[in-house]
Structures are given as structure tokens and as C-alpha cells.
C-alpha positions as CSV (number, residue, x, y, z in Angstrom):
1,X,-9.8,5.6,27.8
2,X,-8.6,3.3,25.0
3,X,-6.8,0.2,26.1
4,X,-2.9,0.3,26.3
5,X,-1.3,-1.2,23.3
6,X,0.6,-4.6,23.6
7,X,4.3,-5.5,22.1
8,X,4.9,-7.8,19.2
9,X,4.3,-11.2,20.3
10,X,4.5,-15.0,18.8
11,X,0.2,-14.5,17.7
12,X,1.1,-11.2,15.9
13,X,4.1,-11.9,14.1
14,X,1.8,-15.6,12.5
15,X,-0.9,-13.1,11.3
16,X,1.4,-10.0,10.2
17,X,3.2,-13.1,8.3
18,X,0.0,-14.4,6.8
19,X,-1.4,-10.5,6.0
20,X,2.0,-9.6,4.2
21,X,1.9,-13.0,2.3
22,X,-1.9,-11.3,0.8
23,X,-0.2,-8.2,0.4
24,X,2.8,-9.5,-1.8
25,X,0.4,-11.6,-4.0
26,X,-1.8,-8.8,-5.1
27,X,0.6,-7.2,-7.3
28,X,1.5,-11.0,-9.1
29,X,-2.5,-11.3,-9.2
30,X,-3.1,-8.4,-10.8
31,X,0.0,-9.1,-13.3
32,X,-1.0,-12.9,-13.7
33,X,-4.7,-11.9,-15.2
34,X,-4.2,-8.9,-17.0
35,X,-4.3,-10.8,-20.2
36,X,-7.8,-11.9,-19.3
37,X,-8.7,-8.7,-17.4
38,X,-7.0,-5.5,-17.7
39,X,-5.2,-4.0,-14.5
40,X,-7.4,-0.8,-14.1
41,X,-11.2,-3.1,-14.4
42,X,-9.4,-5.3,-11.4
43,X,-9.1,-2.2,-9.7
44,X,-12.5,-1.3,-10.2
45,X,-14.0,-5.0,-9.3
46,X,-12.1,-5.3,-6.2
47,X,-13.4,-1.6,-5.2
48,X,-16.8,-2.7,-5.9
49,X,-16.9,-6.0,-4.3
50,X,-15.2,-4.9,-1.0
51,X,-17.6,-1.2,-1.1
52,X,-20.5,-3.8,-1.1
53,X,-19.1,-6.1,1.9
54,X,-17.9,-3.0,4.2
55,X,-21.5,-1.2,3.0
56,X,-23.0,-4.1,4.9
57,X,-21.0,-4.6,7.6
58,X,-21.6,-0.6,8.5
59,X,-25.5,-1.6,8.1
60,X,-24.7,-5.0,10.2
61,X,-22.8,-2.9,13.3
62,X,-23.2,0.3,12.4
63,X,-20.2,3.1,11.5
64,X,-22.6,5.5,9.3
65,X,-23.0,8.0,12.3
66,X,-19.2,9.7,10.9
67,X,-21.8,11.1,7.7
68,X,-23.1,13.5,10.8
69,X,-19.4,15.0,11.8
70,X,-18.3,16.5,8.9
71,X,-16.8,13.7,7.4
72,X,-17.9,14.0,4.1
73,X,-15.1,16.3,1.8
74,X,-12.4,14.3,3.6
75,X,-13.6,11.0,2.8
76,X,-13.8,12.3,-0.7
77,X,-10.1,13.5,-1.0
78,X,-9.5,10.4,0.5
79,X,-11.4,8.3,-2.0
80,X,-9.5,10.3,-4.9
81,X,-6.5,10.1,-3.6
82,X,-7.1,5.6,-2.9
83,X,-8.6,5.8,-6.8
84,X,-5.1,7.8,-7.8
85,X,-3.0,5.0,-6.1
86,X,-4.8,1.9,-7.7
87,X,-4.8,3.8,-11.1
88,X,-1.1,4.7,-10.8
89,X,-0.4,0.7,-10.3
90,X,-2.6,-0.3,-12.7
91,X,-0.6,2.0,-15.4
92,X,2.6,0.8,-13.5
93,X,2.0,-2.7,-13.9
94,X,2.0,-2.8,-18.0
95,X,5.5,-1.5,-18.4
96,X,7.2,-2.5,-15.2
97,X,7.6,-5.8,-13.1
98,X,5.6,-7.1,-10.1
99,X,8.2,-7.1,-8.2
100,X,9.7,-3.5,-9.1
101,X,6.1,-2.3,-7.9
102,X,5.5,-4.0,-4.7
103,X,8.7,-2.2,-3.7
104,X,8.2,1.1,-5.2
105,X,4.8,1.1,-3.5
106,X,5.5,0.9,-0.1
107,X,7.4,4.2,-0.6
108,X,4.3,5.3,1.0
109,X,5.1,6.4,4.3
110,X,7.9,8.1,3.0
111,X,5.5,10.8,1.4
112,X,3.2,10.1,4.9
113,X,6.2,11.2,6.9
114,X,6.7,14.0,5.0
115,X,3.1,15.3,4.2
116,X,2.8,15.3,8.5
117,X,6.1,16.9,9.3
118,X,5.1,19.8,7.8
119,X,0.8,19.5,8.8
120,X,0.9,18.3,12.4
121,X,4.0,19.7,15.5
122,X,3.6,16.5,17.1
123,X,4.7,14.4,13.9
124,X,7.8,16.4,13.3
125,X,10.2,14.2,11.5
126,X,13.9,13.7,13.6
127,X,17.4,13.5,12.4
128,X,17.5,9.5,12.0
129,X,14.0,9.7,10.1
130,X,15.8,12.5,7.6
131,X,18.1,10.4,7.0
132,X,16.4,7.5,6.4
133,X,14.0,9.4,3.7
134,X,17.2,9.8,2.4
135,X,18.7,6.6,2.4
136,X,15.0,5.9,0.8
137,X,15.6,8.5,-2.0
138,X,18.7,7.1,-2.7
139,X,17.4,3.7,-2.7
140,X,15.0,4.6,-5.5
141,X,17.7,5.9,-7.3
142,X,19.7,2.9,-7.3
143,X,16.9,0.8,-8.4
144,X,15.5,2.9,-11.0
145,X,19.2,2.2,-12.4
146,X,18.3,-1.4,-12.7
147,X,15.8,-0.9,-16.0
148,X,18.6,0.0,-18.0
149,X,19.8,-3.4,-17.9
150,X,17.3,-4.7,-20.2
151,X,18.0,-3.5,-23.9
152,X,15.1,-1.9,-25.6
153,X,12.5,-1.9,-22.1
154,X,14.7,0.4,-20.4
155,X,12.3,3.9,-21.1
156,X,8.8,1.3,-20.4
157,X,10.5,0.0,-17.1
158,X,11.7,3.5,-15.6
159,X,8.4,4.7,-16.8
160,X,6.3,2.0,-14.6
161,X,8.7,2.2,-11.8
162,X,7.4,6.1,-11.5
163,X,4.2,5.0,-11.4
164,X,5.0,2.7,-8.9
165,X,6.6,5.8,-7.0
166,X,3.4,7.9,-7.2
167,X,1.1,5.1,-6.5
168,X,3.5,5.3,-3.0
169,X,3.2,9.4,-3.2
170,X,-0.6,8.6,-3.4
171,X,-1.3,6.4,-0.7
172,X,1.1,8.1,1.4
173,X,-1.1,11.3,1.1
174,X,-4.4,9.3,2.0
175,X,-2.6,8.9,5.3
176,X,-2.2,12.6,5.7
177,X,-5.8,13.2,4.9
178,X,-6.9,10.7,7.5
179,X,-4.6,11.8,10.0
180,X,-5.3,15.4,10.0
181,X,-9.0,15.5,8.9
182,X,-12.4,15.0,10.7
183,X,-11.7,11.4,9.3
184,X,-9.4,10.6,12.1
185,X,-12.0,10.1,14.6
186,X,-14.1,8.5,12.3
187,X,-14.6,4.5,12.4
188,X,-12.1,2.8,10.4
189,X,-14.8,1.2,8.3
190,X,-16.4,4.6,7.2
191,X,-13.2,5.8,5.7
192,X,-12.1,2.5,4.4
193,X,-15.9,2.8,2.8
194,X,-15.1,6.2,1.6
195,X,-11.8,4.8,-0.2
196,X,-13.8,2.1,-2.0
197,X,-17.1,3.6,-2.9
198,X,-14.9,6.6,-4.8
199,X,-12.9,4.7,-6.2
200,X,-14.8,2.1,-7.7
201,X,-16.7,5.0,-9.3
202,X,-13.4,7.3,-10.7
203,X,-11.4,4.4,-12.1
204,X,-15.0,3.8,-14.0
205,X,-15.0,6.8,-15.0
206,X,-11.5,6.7,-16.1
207,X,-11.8,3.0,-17.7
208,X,-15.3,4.0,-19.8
209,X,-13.2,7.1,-21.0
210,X,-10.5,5.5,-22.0
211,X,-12.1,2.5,-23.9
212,X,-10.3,0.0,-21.3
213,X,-13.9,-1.2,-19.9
214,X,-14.3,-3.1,-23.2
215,X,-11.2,-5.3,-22.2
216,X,-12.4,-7.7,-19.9
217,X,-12.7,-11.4,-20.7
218,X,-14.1,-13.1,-17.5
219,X,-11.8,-16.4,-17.1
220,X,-11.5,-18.1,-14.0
221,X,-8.2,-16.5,-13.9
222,X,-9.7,-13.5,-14.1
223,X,-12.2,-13.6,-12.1
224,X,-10.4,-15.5,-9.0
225,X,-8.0,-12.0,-9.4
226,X,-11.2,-10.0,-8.4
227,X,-12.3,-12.0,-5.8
228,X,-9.4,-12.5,-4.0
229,X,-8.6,-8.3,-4.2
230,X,-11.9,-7.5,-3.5
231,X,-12.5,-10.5,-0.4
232,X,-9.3,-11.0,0.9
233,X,-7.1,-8.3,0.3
234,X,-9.5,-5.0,0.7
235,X,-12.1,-6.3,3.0
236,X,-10.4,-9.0,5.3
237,X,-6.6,-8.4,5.3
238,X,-7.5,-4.4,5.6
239,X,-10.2,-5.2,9.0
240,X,-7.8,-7.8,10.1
241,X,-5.0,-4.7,10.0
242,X,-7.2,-2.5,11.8
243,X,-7.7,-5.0,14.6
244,X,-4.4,-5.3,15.3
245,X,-3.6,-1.6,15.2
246,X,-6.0,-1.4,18.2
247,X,-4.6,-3.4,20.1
248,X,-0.8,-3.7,19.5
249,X,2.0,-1.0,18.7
250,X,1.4,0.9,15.7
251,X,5.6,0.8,15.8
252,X,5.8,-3.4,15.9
253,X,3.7,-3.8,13.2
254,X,5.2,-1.2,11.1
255,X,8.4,-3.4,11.0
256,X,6.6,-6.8,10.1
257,X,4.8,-4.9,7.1
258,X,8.1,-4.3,5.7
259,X,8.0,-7.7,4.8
260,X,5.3,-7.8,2.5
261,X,7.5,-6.0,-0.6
262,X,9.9,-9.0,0.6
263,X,6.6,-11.5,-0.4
264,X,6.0,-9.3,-3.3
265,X,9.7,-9.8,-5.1
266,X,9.9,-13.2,-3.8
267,X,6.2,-13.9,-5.7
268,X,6.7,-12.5,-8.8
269,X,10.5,-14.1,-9.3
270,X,8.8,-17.6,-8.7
271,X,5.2,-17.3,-10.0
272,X,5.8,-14.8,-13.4
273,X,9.7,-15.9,-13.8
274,X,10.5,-11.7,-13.3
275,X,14.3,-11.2,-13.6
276,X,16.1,-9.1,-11.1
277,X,19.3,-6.3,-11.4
278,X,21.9,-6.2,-8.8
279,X,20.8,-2.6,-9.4
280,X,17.2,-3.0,-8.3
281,X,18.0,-5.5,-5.5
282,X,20.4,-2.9,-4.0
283,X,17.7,-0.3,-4.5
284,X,15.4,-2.4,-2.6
285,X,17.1,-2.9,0.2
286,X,17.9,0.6,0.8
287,X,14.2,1.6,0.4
288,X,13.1,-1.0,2.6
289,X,16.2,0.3,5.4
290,X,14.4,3.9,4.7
291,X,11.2,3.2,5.3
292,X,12.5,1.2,8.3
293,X,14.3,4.0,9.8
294,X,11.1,6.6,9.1
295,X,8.5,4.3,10.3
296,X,9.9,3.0,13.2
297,X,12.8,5.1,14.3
298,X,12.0,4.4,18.1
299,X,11.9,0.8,17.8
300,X,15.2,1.2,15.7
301,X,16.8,3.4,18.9
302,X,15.8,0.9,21.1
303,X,17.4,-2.0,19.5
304,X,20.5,0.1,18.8
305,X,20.2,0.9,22.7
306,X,19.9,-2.8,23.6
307,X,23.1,-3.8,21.8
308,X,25.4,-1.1,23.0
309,X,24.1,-2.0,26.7
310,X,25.1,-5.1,26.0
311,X,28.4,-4.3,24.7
């Protein structure tokens, strides 16, 4: 029997804080050094080098027993579906902002909610989730709105803000293949492995095809990118996430992730001088009041609960 999960509490909210400050800088990283290394070979290094580090944990404490159960055709949908995402953002990122991506991204459990409504009875989506996919909708909307404030980008923006959109449809989907495959009851660090090791092949692939493999020029810039998407953003943010999924409310911790697209705007405003629409800002903070409402409807009952008993 698997150990009851614990509430938010002052240690988890100081390490959801530090893992969403990673998770808003890796869009601006990738942004910063694309001039020196081109979005879709960061992809592919960061892949590689966390593959390699997981690969050795598995060896180090085991995790390659899931290979026995059947495992195998989900982790590669899976792996397709990570390389989709990574190559959607890496598209994104040369017409649209930083910031509009970090937001557009975490769309994601949108298209999770959705994808498990209809694949699992027990994830059957309620009315205040409906309606906050779509207050989330309209959010997107409303943001997408805000490219056409910039003469002459307007057609580049809307077009990188899509991407953005179906790098969220994409990761969103890897969380329906994990949920409702063999992969569910696989260790976390097989199908993280999976992810990696597919993906770090495809966008290869992808990169050698399309000439883009030839555009790498390896700065310090550059190269600190890598490292620090590979090491601390795919290998020890993602086990430092699993951690805490064992052991505290999946539903706490969906509400403190909401504020990495917060880190992400905040990031590229300072650090790449990215301008900002009333538009997408509006846009934003509907999303982000979707997402809330899908991901953590209960928590948002309870609160509402809490202040009308106190009324």
C-alpha cells in the first residue's frame, strides 16, 4: 500500500518555487542561444545528455525490468509524442516570443483533460472543468489577438503562438499515453528514459533532414543552454518532480506549477527585453484561470467552500 499523500506545506512550496524558476528559464535559454545553436539541436543535446544520465541511473538502481511488461510500443508513442512537443517549440520559438510560449505551453493539461475524459470513466471531466477548458479556449483567443499589435510580425507571431499551442496538444497527449498504457505502472525513470532516448533520435532525424544539424556553433552560450536543459531541467527538476508527486497531492502541486509560465513571461520581459499586449496579458491570465480550474477543480471547490463558510 503506497503511503498517503501530504498537503502543501512551507518545504514544498520553496522547491515548487525553485523547480518553476528552471521551468520559466528554459524557454529564454533556448531563445538566448539560438544564434549560437539553433533551437531544434538544443533539443536534441538536452535529450541526449539527460538519456545518458537517466540510462545510468536505471543501471545504478535499476528500472529496466518495465522492458519485460509490455512496455515497449507505449514508451515509443510516448517518445514521439515528447520529440513532437520539443520540435513544435523549437519551430515556435523563431517566430514567436519566449514569453508567448511558456504560456501557450502549458495548455497541456488542457488536451490531458480532454484526451482522458473521453479514454478513462474515472477521469470524466465536470461542469467547473468544462468551463474552465473554456475559459482556457477563450484565453488563447484573446492572446493570439495580441500578435496583431506588431506591424509586419503579426502572420510570424500567430504562426509561433500555434506552435506553442500544439507543443501543449503534444505534451498533453504524452500524459494520456502514460496514463492509460502499460506505462502507467512502469517506474517513472523508464518512461522518462523512453521520452529522451526517442527523442534525441527523431529530432536528429528531423535536424540532419532538414540541413539544421550544420547550424551549431558551440559558444559558451551555447553550450551552457545544453547543459543546463539536459542537467537541470530534464534530469534533475523532472526526478525532483517525481519525488514530490509521491509523496504530496498531485492537486497542491498542480497549482504551484501554474507559476512557472508566470517565471517564463517575467524572464523573457527582463532577460530578452520581449514586449507585451494588453491583449496577450489578458490571454494569459485566462489560460492560466483555465488550466487552474481543469487541473485542480477540487482544490478550487474547497477554497470556494472555505470562504462562503466563513461568510
Amino acid at each position: 500500500m503506497s503511503a498517503p499523500r501530504k498537503g502543501a506545506d512551507g518545504f514544498v512550496l520553496q522547491l515548487m518555487l525553485v523547480l518553476c524558476v528552471i521551468w520559466g528559464l528554459q524557454q529564454v535559454a533556448i531563445k538566448m542561444a539560438a544564434a549560437d545553436i539553433v533551437p531544434i539541436m538544443q533539443a536534441v543535446g538536452r535529450s541526449a545528455i539527460a538519456a545518458v544520465l537517466v540510462g545510468l541511473l536505471m543501471c545504478w538502481r535499476g528500472g529496466w525490468e518495465g522492458l519485460r511488461q509490455g512496455t515497449l510500443p507505449a514508451g515509443l508513442a510516448a517518445g514521439v509524442l515528447f520529440a513532437l512537443e520539443f520540435l513544435f517549440i523549437a519551430w515556435g520559438l523563431e517566430y514567436t516570443t519566449a514569453s508567448h510560449m511558456a504560456v501557450f505551453l502549458y495548455t497541456a493539461p488542457i488536451f490531458s483533460a480532454l484526451g482522458l475524459h473521453f479514454l478513462l470513466p474515472s477521469e470524466r471531466l465536470r461542469p467547473l472543468q468544462w468551463l474552465g477548458i473554456g475559459v482556457c479556449f477563450a484565453g488563447i483567443v484573446v492572446a493570439f489577438g495580441g500578435a496583431m499589435d506588431f506591424a509586419g510580425m503579426d502572420r510570424h507571431m500567430l504562426l509561433g503562438d500555434a506552435l506553442g499551442v500544439l507543443g501543449g496538444m503534444a505534451w498533453g497527449f504524452t500524459t494520456v499515453v502514460v496514463r492509460t498504457t502499460r506505462l502507467s505502472e512502469a517506474p517513472p525513470t523508464l518512461t522518462l528514459f523512453y521520452q529522451l532516448f526517442v527523442a534525441a533520435i527523431l529530432l536528429l532525424l528531423v535536424a540532419l533532414a532538414t540541413g539544421e544539424v550544420e547550424k551549431v556553433n558551440l559558444t559558451p552560450r551555447g553550450v551552457s543552454s545544453v547543459l543546463f536543459q539536459g542537467v537541470m531541467v530534464s534530469f534533475i527538476s523532472y526526478f525532483a518532480w517525481f519525488w514530490l508527486l509521491r509523496r504530496y497531492l498531485a492537486s497542491n502541486l498542480a497549482v504551484f506549477s501554474f507559476m512557472t509560465p508566470l517565471f517564463g513571461v517575467t524572464f523573457g520581459v527582463l532577460l530578452l527585453d520581449e514586449p507585451l499586449s494588453l491583449n496577450f496579458i489578458a490571454g494569459a491570465v485566462l489560460v492560466l484561470l483555465g488550466i487552474t480550474l481543469v487541473s485542480s477543480e477540487q482544490w478550487v471547490l474547497r477554497l470556494i467552500r472555505g470562504k462562503v463558510g466563513r461568510a
